[in-house]
VMD Tcl script that builds the backbone (N, CA, C; Angstrom):
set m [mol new atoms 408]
animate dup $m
set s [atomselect $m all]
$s set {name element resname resid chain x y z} {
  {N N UNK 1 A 38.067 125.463 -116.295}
  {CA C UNK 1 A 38.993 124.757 -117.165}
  {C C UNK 1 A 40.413 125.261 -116.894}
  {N N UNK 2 A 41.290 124.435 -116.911}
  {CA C UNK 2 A 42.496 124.446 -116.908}
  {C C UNK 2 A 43.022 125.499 -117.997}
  {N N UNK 3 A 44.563 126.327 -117.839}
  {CA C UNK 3 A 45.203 127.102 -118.643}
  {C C UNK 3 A 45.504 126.062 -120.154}
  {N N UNK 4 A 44.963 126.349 -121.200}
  {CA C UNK 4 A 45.099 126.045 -122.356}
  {C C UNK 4 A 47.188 125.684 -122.830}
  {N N UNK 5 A 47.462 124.369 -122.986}
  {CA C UNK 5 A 48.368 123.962 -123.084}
  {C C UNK 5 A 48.679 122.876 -123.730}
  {N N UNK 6 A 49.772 121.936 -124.085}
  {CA C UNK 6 A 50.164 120.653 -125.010}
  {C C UNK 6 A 49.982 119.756 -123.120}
  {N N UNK 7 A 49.301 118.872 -123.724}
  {CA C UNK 7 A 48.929 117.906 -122.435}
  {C C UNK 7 A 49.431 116.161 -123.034}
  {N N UNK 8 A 50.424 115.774 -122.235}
  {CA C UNK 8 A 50.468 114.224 -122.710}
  {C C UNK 8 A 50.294 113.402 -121.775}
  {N N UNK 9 A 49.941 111.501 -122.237}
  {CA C UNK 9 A 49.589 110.990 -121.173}
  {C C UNK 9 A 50.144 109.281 -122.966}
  {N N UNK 10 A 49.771 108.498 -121.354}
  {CA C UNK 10 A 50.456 107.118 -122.219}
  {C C UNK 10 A 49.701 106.093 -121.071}
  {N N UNK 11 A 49.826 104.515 -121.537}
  {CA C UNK 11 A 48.993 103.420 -121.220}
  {C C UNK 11 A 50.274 103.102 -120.120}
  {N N UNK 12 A 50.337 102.187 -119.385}
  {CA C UNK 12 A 50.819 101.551 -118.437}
  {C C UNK 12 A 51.770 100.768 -119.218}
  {N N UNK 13 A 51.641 100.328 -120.459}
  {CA C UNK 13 A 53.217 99.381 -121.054}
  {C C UNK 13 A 53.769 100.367 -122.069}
  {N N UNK 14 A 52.880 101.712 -122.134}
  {CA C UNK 14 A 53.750 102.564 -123.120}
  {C C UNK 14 A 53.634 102.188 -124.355}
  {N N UNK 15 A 52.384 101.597 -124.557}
  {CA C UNK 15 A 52.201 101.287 -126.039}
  {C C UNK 15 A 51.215 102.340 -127.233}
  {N N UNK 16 A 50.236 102.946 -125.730}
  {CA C UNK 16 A 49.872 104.108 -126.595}
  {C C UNK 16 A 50.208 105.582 -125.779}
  {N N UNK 17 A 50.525 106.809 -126.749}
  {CA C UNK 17 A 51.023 107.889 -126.261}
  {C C UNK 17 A 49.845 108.985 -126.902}
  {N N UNK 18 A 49.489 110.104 -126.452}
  {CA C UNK 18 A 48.232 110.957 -127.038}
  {C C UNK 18 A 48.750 112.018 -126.589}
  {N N UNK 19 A 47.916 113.415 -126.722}
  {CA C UNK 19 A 48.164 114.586 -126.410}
  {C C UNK 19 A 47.003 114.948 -126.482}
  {N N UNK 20 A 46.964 116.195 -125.905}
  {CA C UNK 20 A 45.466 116.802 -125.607}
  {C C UNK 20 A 46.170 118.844 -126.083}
  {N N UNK 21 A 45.809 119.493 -127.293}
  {CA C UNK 21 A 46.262 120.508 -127.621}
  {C C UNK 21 A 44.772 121.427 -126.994}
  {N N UNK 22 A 44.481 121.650 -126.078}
  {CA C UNK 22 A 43.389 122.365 -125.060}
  {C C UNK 22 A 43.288 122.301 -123.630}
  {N N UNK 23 A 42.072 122.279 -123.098}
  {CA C UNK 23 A 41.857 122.374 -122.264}
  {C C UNK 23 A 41.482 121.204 -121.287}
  {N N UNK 24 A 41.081 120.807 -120.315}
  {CA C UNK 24 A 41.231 119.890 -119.255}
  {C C UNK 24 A 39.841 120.485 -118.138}
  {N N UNK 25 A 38.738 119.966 -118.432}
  {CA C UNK 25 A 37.600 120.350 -117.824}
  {C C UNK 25 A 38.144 120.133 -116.126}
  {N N UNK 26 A 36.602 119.977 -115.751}
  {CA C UNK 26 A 36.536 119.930 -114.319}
  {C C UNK 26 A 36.992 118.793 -113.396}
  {N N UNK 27 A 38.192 118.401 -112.866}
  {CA C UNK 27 A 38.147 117.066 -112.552}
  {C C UNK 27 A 37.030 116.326 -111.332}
  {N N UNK 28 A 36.671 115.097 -111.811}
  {CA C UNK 28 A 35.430 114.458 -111.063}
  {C C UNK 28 A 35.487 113.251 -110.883}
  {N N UNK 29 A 35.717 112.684 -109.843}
  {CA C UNK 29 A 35.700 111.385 -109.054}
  {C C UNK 29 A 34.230 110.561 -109.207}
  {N N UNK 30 A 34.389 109.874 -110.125}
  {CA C UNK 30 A 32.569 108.978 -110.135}
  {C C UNK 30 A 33.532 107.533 -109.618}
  {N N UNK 31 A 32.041 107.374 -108.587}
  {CA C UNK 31 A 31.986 106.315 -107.778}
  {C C UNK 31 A 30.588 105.135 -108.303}
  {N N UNK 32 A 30.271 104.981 -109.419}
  {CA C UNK 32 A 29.607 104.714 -109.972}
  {C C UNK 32 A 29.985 103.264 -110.473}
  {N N UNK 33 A 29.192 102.092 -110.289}
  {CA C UNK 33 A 29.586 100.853 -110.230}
  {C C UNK 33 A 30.482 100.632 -111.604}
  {N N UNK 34 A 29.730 100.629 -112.938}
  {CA C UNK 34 A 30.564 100.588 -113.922}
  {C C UNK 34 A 31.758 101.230 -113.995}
  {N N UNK 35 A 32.474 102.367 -113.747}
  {CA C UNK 35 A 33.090 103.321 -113.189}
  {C C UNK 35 A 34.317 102.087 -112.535}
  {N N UNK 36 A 33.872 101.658 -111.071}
  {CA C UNK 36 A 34.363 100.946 -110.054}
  {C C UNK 36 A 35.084 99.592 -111.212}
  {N N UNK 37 A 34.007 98.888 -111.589}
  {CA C UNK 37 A 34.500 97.751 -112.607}
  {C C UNK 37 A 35.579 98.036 -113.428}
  {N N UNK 38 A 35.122 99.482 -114.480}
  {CA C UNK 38 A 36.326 99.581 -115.319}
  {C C UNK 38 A 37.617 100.041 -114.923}
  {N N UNK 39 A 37.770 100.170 -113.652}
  {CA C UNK 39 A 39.007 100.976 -113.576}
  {C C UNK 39 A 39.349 99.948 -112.394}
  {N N UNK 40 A 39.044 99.285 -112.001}
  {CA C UNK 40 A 39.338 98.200 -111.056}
  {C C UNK 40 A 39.576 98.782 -109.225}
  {N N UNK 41 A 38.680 100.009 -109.439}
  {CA C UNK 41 A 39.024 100.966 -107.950}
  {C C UNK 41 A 37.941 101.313 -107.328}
  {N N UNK 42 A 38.046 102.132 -106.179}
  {CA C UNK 42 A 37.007 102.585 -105.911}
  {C C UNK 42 A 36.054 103.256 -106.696}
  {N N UNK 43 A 36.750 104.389 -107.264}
  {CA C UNK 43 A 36.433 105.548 -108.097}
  {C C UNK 43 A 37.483 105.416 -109.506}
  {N N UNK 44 A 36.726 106.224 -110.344}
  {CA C UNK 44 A 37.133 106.592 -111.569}
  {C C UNK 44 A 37.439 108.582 -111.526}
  {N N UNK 45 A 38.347 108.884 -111.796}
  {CA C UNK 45 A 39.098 110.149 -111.749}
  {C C UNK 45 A 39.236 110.408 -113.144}
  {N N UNK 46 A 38.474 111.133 -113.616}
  {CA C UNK 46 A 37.715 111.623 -115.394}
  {C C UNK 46 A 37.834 113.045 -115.098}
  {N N UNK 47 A 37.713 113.515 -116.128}
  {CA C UNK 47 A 37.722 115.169 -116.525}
  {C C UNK 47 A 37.386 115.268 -118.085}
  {N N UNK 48 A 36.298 116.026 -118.474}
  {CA C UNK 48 A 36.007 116.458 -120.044}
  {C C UNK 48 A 37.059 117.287 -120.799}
  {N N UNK 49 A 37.112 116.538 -122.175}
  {CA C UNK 49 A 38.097 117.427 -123.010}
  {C C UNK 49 A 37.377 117.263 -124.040}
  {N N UNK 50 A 38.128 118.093 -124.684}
  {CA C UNK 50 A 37.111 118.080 -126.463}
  {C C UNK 50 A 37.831 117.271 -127.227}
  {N N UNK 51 A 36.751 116.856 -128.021}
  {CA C UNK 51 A 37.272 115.231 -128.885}
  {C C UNK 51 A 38.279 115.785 -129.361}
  {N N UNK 52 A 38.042 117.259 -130.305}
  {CA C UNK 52 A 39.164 117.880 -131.562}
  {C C UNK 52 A 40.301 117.894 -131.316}
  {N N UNK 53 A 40.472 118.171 -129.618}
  {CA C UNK 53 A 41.909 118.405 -128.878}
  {C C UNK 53 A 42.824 117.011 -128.944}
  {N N UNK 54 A 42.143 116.345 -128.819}
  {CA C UNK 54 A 42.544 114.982 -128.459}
  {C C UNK 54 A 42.622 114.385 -130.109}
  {N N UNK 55 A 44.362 113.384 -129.329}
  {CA C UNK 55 A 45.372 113.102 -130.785}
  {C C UNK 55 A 46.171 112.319 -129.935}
  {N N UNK 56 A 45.696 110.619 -130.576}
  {CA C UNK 56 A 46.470 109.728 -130.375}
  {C C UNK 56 A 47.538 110.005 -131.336}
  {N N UNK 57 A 48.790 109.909 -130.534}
  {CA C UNK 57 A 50.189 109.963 -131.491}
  {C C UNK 57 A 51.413 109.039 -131.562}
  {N N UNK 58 A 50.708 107.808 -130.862}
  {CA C UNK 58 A 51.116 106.269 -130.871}
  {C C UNK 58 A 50.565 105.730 -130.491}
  {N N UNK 59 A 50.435 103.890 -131.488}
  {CA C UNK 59 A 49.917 103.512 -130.870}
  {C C UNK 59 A 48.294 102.682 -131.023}
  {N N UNK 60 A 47.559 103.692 -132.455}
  {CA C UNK 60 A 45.806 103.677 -132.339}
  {C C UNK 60 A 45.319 102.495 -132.489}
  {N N UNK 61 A 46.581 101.761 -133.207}
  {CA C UNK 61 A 46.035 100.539 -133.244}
  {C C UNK 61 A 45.464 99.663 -132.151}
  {N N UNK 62 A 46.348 99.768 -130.735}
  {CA C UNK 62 A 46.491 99.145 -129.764}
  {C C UNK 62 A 44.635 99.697 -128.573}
  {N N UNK 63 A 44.462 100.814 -129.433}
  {CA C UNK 63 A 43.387 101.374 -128.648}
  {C C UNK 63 A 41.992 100.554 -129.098}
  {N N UNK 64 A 41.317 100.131 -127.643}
  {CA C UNK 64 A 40.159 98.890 -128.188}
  {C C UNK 64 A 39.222 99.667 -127.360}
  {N N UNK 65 A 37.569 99.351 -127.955}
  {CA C UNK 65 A 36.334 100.149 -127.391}
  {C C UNK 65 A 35.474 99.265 -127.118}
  {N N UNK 66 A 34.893 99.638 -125.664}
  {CA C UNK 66 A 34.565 98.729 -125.627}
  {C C UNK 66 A 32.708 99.552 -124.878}
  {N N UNK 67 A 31.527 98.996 -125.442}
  {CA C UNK 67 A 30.427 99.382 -125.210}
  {C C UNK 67 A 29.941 98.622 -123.865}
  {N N UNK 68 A 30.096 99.510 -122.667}
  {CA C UNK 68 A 29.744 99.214 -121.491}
  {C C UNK 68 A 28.083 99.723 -121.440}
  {N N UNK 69 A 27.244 100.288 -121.640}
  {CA C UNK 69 A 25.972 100.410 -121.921}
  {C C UNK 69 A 25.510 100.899 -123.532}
  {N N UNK 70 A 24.190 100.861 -123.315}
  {CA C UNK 70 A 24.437 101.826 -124.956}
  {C C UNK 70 A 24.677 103.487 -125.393}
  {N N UNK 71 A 24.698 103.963 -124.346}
  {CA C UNK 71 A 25.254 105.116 -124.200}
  {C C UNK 71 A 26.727 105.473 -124.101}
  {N N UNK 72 A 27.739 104.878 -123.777}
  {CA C UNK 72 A 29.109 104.851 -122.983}
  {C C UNK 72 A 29.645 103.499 -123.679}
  {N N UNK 73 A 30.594 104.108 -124.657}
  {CA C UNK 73 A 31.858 103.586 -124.773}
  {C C UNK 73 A 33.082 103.876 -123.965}
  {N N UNK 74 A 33.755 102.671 -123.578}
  {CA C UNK 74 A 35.152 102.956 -123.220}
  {C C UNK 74 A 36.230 102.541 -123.680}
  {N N UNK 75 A 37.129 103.417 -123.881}
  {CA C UNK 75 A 38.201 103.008 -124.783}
  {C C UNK 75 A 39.710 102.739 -123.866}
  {N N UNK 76 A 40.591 101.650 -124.061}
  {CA C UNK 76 A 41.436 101.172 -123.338}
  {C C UNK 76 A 42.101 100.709 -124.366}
  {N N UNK 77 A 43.774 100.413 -123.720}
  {CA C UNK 77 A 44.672 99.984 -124.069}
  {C C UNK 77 A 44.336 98.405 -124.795}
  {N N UNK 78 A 44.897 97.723 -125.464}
  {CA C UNK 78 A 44.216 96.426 -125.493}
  {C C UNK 78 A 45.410 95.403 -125.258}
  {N N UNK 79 A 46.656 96.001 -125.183}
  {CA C UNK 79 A 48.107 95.297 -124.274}
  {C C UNK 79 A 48.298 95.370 -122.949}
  {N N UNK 80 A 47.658 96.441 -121.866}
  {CA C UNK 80 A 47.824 96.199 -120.498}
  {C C UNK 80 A 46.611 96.694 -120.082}
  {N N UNK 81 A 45.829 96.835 -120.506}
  {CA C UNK 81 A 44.644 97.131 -120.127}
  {C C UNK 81 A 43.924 98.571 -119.346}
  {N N UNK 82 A 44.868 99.515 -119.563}
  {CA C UNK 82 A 45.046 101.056 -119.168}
  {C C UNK 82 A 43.262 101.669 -120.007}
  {N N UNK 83 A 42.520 101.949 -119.164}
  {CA C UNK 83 A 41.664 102.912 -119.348}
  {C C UNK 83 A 42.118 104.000 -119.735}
  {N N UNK 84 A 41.474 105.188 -121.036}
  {CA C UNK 84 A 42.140 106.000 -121.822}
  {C C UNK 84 A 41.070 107.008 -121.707}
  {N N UNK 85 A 39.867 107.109 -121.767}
  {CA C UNK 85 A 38.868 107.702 -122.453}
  {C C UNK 85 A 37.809 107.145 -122.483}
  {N N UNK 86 A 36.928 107.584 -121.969}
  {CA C UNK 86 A 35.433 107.200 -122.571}
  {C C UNK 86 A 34.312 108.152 -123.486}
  {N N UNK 87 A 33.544 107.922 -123.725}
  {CA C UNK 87 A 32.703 108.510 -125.035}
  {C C UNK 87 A 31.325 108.114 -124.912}
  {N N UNK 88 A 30.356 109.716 -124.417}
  {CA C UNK 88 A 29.050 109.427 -124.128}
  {C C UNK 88 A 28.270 109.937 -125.669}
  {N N UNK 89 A 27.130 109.318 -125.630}
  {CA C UNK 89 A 26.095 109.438 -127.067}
  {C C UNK 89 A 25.718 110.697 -126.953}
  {N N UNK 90 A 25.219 111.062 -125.774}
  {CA C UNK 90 A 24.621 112.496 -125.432}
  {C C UNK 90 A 25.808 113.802 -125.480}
  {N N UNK 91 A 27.147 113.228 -125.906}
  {CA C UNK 91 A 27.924 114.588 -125.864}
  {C C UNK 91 A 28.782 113.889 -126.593}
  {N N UNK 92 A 29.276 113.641 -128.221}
  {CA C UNK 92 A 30.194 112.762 -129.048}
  {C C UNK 92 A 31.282 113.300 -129.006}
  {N N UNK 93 A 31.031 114.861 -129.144}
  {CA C UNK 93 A 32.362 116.000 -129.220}
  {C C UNK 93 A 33.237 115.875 -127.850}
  {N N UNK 94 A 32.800 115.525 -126.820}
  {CA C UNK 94 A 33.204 115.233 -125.326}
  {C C UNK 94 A 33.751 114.803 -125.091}
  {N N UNK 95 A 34.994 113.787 -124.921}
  {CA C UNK 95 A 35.743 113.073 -124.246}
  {C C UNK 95 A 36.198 112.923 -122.833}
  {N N UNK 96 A 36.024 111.838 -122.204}
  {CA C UNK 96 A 36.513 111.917 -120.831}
  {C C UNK 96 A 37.564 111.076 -120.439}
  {N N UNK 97 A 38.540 111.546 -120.338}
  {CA C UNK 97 A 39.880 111.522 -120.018}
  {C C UNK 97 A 40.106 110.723 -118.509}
  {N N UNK 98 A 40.609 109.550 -118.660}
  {CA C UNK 98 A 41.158 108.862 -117.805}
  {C C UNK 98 A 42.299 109.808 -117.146}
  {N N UNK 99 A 42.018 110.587 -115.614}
  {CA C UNK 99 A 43.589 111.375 -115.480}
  {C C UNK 99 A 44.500 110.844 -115.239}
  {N N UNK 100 A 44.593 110.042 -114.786}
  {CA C UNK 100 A 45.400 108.754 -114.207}
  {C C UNK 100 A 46.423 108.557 -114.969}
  {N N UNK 101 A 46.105 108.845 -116.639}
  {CA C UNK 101 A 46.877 107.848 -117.575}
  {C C UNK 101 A 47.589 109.580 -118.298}
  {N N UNK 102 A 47.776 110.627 -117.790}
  {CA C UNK 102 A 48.702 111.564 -118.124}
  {C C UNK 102 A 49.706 111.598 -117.554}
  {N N UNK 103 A 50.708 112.075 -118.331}
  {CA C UNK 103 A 51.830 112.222 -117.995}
  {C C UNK 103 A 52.522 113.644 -117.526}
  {N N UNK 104 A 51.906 114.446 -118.522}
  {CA C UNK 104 A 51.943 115.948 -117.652}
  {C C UNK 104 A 51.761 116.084 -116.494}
  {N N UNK 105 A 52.054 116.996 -115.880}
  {CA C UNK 105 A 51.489 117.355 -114.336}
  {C C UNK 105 A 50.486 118.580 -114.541}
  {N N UNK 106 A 49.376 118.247 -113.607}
  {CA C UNK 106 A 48.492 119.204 -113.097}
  {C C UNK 106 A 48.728 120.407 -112.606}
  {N N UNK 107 A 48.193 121.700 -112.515}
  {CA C UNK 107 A 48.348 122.010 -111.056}
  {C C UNK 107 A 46.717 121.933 -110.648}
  {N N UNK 108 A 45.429 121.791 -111.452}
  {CA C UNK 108 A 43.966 121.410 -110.988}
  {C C UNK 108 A 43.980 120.423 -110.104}
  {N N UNK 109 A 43.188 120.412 -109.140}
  {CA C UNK 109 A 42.710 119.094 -108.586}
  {C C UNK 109 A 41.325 118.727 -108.541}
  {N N UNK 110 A 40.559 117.542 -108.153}
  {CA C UNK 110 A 39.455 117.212 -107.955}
  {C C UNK 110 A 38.573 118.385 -107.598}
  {N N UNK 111 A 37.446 118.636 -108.180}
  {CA C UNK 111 A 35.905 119.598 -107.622}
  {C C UNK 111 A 35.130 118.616 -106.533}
  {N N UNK 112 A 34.781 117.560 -107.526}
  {CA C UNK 112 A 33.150 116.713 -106.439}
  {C C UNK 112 A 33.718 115.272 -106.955}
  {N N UNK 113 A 32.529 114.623 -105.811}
  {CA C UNK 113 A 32.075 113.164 -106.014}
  {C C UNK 113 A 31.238 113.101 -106.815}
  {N N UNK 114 A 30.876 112.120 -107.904}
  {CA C UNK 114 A 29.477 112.261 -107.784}
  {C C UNK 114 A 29.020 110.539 -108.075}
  {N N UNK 115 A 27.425 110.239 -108.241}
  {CA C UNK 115 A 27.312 108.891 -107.928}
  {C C UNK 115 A 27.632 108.085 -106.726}
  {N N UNK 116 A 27.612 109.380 -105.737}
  {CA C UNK 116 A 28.111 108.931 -104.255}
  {C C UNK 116 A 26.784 107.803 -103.577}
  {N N UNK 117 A 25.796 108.156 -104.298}
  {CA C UNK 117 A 24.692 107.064 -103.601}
  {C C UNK 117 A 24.915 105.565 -103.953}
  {N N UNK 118 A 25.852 105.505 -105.110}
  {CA C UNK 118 A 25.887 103.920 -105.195}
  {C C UNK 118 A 27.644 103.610 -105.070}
  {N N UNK 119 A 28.535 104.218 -104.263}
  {CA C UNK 119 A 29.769 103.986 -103.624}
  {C C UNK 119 A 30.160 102.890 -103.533}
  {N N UNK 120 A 31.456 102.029 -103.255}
  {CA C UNK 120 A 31.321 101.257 -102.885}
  {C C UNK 120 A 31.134 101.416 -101.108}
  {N N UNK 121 A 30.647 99.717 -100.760}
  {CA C UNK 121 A 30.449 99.997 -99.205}
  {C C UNK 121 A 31.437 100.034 -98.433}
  {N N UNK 122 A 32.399 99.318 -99.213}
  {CA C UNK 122 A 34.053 99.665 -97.944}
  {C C UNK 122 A 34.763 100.775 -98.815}
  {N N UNK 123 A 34.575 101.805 -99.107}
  {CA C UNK 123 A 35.142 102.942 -99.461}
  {C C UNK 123 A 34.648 104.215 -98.704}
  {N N UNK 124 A 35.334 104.888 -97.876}
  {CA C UNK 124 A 35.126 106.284 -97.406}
  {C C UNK 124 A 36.183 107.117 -98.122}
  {N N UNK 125 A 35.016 108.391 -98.205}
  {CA C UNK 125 A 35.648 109.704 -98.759}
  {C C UNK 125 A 35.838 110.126 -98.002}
  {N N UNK 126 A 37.434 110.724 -97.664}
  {CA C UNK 126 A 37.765 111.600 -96.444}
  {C C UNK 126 A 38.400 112.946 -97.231}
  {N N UNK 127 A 37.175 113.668 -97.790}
  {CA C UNK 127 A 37.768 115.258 -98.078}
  {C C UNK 127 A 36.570 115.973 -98.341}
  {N N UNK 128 A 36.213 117.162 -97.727}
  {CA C UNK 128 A 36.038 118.145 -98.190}
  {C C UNK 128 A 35.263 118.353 -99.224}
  {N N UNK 129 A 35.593 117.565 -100.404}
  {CA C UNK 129 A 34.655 118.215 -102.064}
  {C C UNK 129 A 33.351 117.937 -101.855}
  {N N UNK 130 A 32.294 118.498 -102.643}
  {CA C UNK 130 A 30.782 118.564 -102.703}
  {C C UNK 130 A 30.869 116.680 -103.490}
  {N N UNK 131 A 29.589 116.505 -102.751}
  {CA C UNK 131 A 29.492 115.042 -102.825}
  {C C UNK 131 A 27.835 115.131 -103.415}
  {N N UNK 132 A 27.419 114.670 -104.516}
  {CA C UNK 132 A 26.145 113.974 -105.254}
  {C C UNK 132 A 26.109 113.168 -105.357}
  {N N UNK 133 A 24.590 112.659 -105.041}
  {CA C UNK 133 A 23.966 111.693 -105.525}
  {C C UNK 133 A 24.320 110.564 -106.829}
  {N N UNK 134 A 23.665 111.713 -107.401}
  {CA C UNK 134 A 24.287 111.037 -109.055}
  {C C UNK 134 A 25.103 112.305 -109.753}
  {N N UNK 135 A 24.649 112.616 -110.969}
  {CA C UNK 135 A 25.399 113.183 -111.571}
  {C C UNK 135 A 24.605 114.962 -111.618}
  {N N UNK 136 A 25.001 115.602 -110.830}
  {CA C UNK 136 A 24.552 117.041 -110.735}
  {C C UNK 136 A 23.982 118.527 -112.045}
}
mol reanalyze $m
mol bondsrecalc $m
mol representation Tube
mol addrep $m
C-alpha cells in the first residue's frame, strides 16, 4: 500500500470531486471482458481502498450504480460517463478505485495483469508485470 495521504480525483466534466483520506492498495490492470465494456478499453486500471476512506465531496448526486452482475456494482458519473468505483458483495468495506479518474499523482505503479486468459484479441501486453489467468 501506498504512503497514507489526502488523495483526490474528479469525473471527466468535473461534476463529481472525492477524496480518499488513506491508503491506495495494489494497482491491477484487469483485462476482463466486463472490465473491457465498462471502461471502453482494453483494460481497466483499479486499485483497493477502503470504503471509510472514501468521501465524495461533490457532486453525489451525479454518481449512478449500476449492477453489472450480481456481485459487482459499478458506480459512474451519470453526466459524462467517467467510471469512479466499483463495489464487490464479497468485500462491501472494499472499494475499487477507477485510477484513471485521480487527480493526485502517484508515485506507485501497476503490480500484475490479471484475467489475462480472456484479453482482448487485438491487445498485447508489452511489460514485464506477472500476468494471471484470472484473479490470483
Amino acid at each position: 500500500m501506498s504512503e497514507e495521504k489526502i488523495y483526490t480525483g474528479s469525473c471527466l466534466c468535473d461534476g463529481i470531486h472525492y477524496e480518499i483520506h488513506g491508503k491506495i492498495g495494489d494497482i491491477l490492470e484487469c483485462h476482463c471482458q466486463r472490465c473491457r465494456k465498462a471502461n471502453g478499453t482494453a483494460y481497466a486500471t483499479n486499485a483497493p481502498i477502503n470504503k471509510a476512506d472514501f468521501k465524495i465531496v461533490k457532486g453525489e448526486h451525479l454518481l449512478k450504480k449500476f449492477e453489472s452482475t450480481p456481485t459487482t456494482t459499478r458506480c459512474f458519473c451519470s453526466e459524462c460517463g467517467s467510471p469512479i468505483i466499483s463495489i464487490k458483495a464479497e468485500t462491501p468495506d472494499t472499494y475499487r478505485l477507477r485510477i484513471g479518474t485521480l487527480d493526485t499523482k502517484l508515485d506507485q505503479k501497476p503490480t500484475s495483469h490479471i484475467f489475462v486468459a480472456s484479453k482482448a484479441e487485438w491487445d498485447s501486453i508489452c511489460d514485464t508485470l506477472p500476468q494471471y489467468d484470472e484473479r490470483p
